[in-house]
C-alpha positions in Angstrom: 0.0 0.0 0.0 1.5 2.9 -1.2 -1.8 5.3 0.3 -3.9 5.2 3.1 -7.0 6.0 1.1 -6.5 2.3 -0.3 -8.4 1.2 2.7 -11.1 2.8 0.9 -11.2 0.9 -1.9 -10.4 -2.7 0.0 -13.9 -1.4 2.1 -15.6 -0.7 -1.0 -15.0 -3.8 -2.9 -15.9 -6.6 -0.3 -18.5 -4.1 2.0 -19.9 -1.9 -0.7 -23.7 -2.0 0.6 -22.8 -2.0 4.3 -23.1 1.2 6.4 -19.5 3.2 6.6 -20.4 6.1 8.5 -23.3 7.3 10.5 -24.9 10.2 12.3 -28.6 10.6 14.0 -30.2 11.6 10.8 -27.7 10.3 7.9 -25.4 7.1 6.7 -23.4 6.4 3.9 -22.9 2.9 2.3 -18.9 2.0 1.5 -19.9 2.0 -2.5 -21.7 5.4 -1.7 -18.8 7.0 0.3 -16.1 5.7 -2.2 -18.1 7.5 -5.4 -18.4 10.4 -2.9 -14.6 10.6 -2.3 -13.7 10.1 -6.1 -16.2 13.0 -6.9 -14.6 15.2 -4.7 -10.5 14.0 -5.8 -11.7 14.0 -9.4 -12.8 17.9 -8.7 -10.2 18.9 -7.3 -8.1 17.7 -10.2 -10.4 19.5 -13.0 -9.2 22.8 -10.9 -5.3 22.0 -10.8 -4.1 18.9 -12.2 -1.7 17.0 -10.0 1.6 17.5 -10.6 4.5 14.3 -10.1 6.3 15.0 -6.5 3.5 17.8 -5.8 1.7 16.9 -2.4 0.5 20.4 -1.2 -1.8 19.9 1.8 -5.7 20.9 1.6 -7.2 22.3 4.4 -10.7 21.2 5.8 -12.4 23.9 7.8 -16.1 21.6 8.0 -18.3 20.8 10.9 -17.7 17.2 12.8 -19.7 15.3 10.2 -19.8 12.9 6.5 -18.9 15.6 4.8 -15.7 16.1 6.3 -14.6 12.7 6.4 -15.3 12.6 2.2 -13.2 15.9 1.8 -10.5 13.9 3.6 -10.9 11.1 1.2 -11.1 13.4 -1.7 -7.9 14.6 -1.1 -6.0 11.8 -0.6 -7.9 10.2 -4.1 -6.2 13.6 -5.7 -2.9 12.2 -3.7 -2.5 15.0 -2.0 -2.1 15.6 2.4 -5.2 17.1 4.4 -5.1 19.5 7.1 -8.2 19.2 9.4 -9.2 22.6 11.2 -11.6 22.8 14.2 -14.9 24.5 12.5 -14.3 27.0 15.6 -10.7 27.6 15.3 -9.8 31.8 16.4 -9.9 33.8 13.2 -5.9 34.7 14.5 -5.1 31.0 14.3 -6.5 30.0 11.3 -5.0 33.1 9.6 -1.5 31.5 11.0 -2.4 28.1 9.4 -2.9 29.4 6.3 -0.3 31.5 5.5 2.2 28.9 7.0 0.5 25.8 4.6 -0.3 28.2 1.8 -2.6 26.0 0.4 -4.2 25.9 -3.4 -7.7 25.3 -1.8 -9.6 25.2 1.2 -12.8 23.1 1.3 -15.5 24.6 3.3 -19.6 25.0 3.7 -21.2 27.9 2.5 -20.9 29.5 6.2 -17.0 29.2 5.7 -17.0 30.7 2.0 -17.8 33.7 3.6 -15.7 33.9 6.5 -12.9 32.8 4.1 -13.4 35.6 1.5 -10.6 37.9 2.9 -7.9 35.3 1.8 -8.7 35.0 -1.7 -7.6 35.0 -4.3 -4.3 33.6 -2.9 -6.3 30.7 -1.4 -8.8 29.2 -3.7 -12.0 28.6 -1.2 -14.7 25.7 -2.5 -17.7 25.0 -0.9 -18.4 21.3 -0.5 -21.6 20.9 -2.2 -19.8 21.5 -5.3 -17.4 19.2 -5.7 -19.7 16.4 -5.4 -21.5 16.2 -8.5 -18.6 15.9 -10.8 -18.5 12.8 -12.9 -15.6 10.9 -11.5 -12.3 10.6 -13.9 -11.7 7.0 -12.5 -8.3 7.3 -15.0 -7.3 10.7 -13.4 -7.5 9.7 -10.0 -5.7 6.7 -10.3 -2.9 8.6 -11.8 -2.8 10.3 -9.6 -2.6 7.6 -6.8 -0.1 6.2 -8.2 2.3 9.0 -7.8 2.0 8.8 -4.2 4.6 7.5 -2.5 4.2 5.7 1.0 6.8 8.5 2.5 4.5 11.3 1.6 2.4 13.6 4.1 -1.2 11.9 4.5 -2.5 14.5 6.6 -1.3 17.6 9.3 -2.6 17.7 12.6 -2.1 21.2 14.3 -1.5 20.7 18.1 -1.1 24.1 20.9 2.5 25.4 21.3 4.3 26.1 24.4 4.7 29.6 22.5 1.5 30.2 21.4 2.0 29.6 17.7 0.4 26.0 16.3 2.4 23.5 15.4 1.4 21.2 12.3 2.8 17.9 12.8 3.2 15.9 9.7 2.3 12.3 9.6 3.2 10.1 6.4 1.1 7.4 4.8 3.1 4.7 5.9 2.9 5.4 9.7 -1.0 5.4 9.2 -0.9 2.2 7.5 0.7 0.3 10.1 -1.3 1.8 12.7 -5.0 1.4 10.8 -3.5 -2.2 10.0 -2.3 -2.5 14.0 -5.9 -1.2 15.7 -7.8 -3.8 13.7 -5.9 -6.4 15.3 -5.2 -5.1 19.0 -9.0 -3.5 19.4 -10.2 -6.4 17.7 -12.4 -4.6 15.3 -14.1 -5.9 12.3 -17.1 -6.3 9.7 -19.5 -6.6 12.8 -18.3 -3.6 14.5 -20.0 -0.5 15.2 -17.9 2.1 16.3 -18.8 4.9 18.3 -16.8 8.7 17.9 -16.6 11.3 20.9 -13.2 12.5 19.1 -13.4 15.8 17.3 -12.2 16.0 13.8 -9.0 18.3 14.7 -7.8 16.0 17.5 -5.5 13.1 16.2 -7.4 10.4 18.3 -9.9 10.8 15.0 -7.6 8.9 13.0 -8.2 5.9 15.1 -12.0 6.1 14.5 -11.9 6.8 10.5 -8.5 4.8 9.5 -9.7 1.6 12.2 -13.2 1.5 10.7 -11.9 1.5 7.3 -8.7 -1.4 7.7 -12.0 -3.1 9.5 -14.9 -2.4 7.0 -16.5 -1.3 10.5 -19.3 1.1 10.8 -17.9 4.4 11.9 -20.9 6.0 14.3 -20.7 9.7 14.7 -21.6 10.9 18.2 -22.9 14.0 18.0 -21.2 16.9 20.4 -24.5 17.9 22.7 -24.2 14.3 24.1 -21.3 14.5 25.7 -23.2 17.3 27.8 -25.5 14.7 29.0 -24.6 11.2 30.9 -27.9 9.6 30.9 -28.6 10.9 27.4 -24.8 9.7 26.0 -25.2 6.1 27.4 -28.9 6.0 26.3 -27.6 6.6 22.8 -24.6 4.1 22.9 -27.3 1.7 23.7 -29.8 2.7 20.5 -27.5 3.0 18.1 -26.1 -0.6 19.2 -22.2 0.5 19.3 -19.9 -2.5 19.9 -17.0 -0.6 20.7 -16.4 3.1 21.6 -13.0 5.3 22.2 -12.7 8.5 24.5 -10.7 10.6 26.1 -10.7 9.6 30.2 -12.3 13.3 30.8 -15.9 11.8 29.0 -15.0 8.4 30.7 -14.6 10.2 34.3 -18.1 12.5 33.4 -20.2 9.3 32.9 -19.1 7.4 35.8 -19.2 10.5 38.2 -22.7 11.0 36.8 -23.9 7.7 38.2 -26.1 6.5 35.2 -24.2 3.2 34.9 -25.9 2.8 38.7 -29.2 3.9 37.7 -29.3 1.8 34.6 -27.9 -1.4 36.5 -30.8 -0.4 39.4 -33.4 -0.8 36.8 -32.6 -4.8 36.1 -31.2 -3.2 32.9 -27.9 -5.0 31.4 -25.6 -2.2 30.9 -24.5 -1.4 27.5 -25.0 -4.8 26.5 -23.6 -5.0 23.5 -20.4 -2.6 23.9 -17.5 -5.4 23.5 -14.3 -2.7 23.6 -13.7 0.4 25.6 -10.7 2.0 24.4 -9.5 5.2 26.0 -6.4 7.5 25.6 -5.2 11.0 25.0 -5.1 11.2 29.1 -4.2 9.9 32.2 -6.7 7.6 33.3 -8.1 7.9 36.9 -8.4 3.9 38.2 -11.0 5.0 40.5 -13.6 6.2 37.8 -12.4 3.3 35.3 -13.5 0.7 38.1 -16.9 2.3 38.0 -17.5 1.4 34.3 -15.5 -2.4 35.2 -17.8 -2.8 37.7 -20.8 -2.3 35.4 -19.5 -3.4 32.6 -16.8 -6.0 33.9 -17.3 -8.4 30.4 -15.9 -5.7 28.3 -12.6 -5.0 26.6 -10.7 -2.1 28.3 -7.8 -1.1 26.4 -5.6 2.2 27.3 -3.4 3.7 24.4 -0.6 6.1 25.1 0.9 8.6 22.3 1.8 12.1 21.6 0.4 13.3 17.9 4.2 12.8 16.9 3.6 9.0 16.5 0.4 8.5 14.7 -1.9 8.9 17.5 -0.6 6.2 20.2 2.5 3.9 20.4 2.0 2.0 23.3 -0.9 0.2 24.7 -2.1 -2.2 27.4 -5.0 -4.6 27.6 -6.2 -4.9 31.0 -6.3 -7.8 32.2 -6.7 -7.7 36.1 -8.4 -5.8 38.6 -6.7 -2.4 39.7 -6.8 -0.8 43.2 -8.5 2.8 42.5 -4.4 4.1 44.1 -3.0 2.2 41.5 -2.4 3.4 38.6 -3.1 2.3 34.8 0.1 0.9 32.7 0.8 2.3 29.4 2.0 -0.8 28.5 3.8 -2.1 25.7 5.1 -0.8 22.4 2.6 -1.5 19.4 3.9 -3.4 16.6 6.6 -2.2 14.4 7.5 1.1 17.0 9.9 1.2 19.7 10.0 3.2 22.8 12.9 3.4 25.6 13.2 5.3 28.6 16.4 7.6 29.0 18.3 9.4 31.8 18.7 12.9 32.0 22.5 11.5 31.0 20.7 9.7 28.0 21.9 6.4 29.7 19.2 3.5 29.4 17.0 4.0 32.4 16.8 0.6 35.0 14.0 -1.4 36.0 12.0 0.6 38.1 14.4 4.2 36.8 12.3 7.3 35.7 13.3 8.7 32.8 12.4 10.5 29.1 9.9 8.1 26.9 11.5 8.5 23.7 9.6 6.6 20.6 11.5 5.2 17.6 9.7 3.4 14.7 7.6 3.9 11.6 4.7 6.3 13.2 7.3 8.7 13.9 5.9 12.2 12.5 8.1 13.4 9.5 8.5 16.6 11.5 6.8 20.1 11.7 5.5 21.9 8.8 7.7 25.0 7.7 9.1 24.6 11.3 12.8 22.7 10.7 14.7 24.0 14.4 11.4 22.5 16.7 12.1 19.7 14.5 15.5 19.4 15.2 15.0 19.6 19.1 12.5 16.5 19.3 13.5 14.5 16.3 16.9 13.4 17.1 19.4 10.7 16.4 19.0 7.6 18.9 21.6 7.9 21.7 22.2 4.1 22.5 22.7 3.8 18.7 26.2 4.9 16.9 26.2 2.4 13.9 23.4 4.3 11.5 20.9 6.7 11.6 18.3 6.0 13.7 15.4 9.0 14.0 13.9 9.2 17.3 11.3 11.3 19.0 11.5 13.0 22.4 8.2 12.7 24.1 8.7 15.3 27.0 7.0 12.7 28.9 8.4 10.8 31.9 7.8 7.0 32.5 9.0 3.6 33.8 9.3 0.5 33.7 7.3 -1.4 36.5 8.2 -4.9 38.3 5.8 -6.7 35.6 7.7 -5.4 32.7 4.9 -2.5 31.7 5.5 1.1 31.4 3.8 3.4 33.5 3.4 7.1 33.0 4.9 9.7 35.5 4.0 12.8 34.3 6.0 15.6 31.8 9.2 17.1 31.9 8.3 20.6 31.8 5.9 20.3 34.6 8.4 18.9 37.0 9.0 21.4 39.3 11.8 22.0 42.6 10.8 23.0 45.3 13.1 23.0 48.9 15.3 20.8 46.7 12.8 18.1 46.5 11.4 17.5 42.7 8.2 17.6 42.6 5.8 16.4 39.8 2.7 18.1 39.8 0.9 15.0 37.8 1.7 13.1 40.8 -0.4 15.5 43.1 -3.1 15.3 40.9 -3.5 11.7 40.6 -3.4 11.7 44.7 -6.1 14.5 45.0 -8.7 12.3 42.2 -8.0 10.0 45.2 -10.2 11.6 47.7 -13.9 10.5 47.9 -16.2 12.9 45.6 -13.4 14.6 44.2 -14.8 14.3 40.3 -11.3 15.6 38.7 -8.1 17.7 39.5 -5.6 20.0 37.5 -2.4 21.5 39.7 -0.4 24.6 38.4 2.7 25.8 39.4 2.9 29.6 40.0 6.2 30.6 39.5 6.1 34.2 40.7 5.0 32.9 44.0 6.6 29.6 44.3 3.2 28.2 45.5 1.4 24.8 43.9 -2.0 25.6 43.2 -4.7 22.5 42.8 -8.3 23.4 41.0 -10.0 20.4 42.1 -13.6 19.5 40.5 -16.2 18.6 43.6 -19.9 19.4 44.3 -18.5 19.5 48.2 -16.5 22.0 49.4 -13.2 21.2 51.0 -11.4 22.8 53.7 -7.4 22.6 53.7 -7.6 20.8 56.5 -9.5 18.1 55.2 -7.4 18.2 51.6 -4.1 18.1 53.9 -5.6 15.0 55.8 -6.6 12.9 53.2 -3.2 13.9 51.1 -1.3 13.0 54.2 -1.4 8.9 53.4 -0.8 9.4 49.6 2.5 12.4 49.5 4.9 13.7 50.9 4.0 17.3 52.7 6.0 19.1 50.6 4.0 18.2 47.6 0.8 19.4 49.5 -1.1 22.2 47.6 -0.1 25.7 49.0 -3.7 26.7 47.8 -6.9 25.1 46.5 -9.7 26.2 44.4 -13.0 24.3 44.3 -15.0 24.5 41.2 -18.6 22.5 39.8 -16.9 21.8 36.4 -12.9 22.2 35.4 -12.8 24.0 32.0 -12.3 21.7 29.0 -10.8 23.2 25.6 -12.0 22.2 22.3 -10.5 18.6 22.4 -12.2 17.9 25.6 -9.2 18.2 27.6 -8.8 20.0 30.8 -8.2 23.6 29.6 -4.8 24.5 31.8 -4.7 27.8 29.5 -7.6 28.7 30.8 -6.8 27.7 34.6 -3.6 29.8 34.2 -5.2 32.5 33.6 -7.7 32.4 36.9 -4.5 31.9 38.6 -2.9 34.8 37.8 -6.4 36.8 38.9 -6.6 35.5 41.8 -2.8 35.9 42.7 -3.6 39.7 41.8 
């Protein structure tokens, strides 16, 4: 397979009547959605023929829907790389994009069109609905696949900076291959599965649901956003639309099991979620507490936690569970999936021990090519292996600190750069938070560092209020006093940014009010 879109076609062939994608009012057959996608690649190449060694990205600014997901298609059948924008992006940010991709076209709805005027004629903006009625030039577009080579972008996924400008990490067709080909296998999806989405379409952990569903000739089911709002109403669906397997991000996880609908639903001599055969989660640390809530409901399923920054084609390790967990202990990351690497290194880049925390580093073939138009970031993270001096070996620097437990699994330990010292000690702040989700009715926790101050600063989610006595007691049996909180700040609801993440932008920025 030279292209990912191939998956596509293998779907097409031997599940062309079957249901590919779904929503609450729409689906789309695998004949139907690979017509769709050739309409779309053969209209883009009426507009601009593709040129041999020409694989400028096209950006997507669409809502989380079909439509998308064919513009995606529709630009790998022209053979070119697609850059998937959040429909909300800041006008400042997507200005950024695009004049750092410069890209022929943008695909759009006729809402975008008009909020995209300013950057033509530079840009060339189409509105969706038109590219789909062109008769497809099945010769044309498999030209132009066959220029494609399996070294070439597939798509850009723009993650948050540490300076405030978006990175667009660059992910080739060959590391999506062997991960679509790898999460078939190790989630155990198939023909029979129904696959439910939480992920939004600028978030990598997307590329699980589309690329899985299509190695699998799965049906891809398309939760929609209000849902995620609403427990009762989000497990209620799961059930109706008869999903088999789901993946989310813990912070939806941790929502429904705080809400207590698996409970209700169990109180009502209802199975729950009967026919949902694989929970996968990532993106996250997983709280154990709130993941025993859904194994106690749902203890015949599949739980399945994937670890991965966006550099490595959305996760490179992963670990089955297979044993109970004490809610203190926490969740392995696992092993390395097939055909990537990952070792743990000193601050002296000296192999870490059994046991030894150090930097995760990732070799293999999801590694990202890199960041677009951004060579010295590049530079910094993609680096020569340090344990190898025979060839050239690319490796990625996670950031992220780990080890290696008595059993031979990883576990995660939290990130470099919020690794603190304090009174000599180092202190890690993910540490603190996974001790505070410890404490009874404590639904989440985020803890800052305030660096003017010197001060640790946990926002902790509860519907009770705590006083710092009562946070310093139950702290007391799971750190050290010098990791204890200098200050606390309950809230009903942690801010969550558009990925459904815990929004620490945001929290920074109360911090620095109420440090005023």
């Amino acid at each position: 397979m030279n292209t990912a879109v191939l998956f596509l076609e293998s779907a097409a062939a031997e599940y062309g009547s079957k249901a590919a994608i779904r929503t609450v009012d729409s689906e789309l057959t695998y004949a139907e959605f690979r017509a769709l996608s050739r309409d779309v690649g053969t209209a883009l190449l009426n507009l601009k023929p593709k040129m041999p060694g020409i694989s400028k990205p096209v950006i997507v600014l669409m809502k989380k829907g079909i439509d998308a997901i064919v513009s995606y298609m529709g630009i790998l059948y022209r053979g070119n790389s697609y850059v998937p924008l959040d429909y909300d992006i800041p006008q400042s940010q997507l200005t950024q994009i695009i004049r750092s991709i410069k890209p022929d076209f943008i695909i759009t709805d006729d809402e975008g069109v008009s909020r995209l005027g300013t950057f033509q004629p530079q840009v060339k903006v189409l509105d969706y609905s038109n590219l789909t009625h062109t008769r497809p030039n099945e010769n044309a577009v498999d030209n132009a696949l066959s220029l494609v080579k399996d070294s070439d972008p597939v798509y850009i996924m723009y993650t948050s900076g540490s300076t405030g400008q978006p990175k667009g990490v660059v992910i080739a067709h060959r590391g999506l291959i062997d991960y679509a080909k790898w999460v078939k296998t190790a989630c155990e999806l198939n023909a029979d599965t129904v696959l439910g989405s939480q992920s939004p379409f600028a978030f990598d952990s997307i590329v699980l649901d589309i690329f899985g569903s299509l190695a699998a000739g799965a049906t891809l089911s398309l939760i929609p956003n209000i849902l995620f709002q609403f427990p009762d109403k989000l497990v209620e669906y799961i059930n109706e639309s008869d999903m088999t397997a789901i993946f989310f991000i813990p912070t939806v996880m941790i929502a429904v099991a705080n809400s207590g609908v698996l409970a209700r639903v169990c109180s009502s001599n209802q199975r729950v979620l009967p026919k949902l055969k694989t929970i996968i989660f990532g993106g996250e640390v997983m709280p154990t507490k709130h993941l025993n809530i859904w194994r106690e409901f749902l203890p015949d399923s599949t739980y399945i936690n994937l670890y991965g920054p966006t550099e490595v084609t959305v996760s490179c390790t992963y670990y089955k569970l297979n044993r109970a967990f004490d809610d203190a202990e926490p969740i392995p990351i696992g092993l390395p999936r097939e055909n990537m690497g990952v070792i743990i290194l000193t601050e002296d880049d000296v192999l870490a021990k059994a046991g030894e925390t150090g930097e995760l580093c990732v070799l293999g073939t999801g590694l990202a090519l890199g960041y677009w138009a951004d060579e010295a970031t590049t530079q910094k993270v993609f680096v020569q292996n340090p344990l190898n001096c025979d060839y050239h070996e690319r490796m990625y620097r996670t950031g992220d600190l780990a080890f290696v437990g008595e059993d031979g699994l990883m576990r995660f330990a939290g990130r470099k750069d919020s690794q603190i010292k304090m009174l000599g000690y180092r202190i890690e702040l993910a540490e603190i938070e996974a001790a505070i989700r410890k404490i009874e009715n404590v639904e989440n926790a985020c803890v800052l560092f305030d660096g003017a101050n010197k001060k640790i600063i946990a926002f902790i989610q509860s519907k009770e209020q705590m006083t710092k006595h009562r946070l310093r007691k139950h702290l007391l049996e799971l750190v050290p006093k010098y990791m204890f909180p200098d200050k606390h700040i309950i809230m009903d609801a942690l801010p969550l940014n558009r990925n459904g993440k815990i929004d620490r932008s945001t929290l920074r920025g109360l911090l620095c009010q109420t440090m005023q």
